[in-house]
N, C-alpha and C positions, 0 to 999 in steps of 0.2 A: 199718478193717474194717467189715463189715457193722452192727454191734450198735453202734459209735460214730456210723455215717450215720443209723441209726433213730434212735438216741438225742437229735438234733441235729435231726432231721426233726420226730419229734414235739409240740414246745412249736409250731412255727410248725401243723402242722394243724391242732392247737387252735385257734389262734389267728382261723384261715382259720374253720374252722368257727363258733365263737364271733359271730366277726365276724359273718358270714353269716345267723345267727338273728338275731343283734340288728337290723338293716337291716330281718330279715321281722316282728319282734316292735314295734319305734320304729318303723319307717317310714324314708322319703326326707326329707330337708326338701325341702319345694316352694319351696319361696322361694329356693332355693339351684339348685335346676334351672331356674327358670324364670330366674333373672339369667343363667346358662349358656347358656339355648336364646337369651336374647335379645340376648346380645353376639356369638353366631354366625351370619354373613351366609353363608347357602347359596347365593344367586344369584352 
């Protein structure tokens, strides 16, 4: 039913949300994107 899909839904928005400050609050690791951009060969 409806009120079990919300119910089931909610802990992961949180979660989504949560996340989401934290990344803008902490930051990225640069060290971790920059090993990323530099094992990727665009040519």
């Amino acid at each position: 039913s409806l009120v079990l899909a919300m119910l089931l839904i909610i802990p992961i928005a949180l979660q989504e949300q949560v996340m989401a400050i934290w990344f803008i609050v902490k930051g990225f690791s640069s060290s971790a994107i920059a090993s990323v951009s530099g094992k990727t060969d665009i040519n």
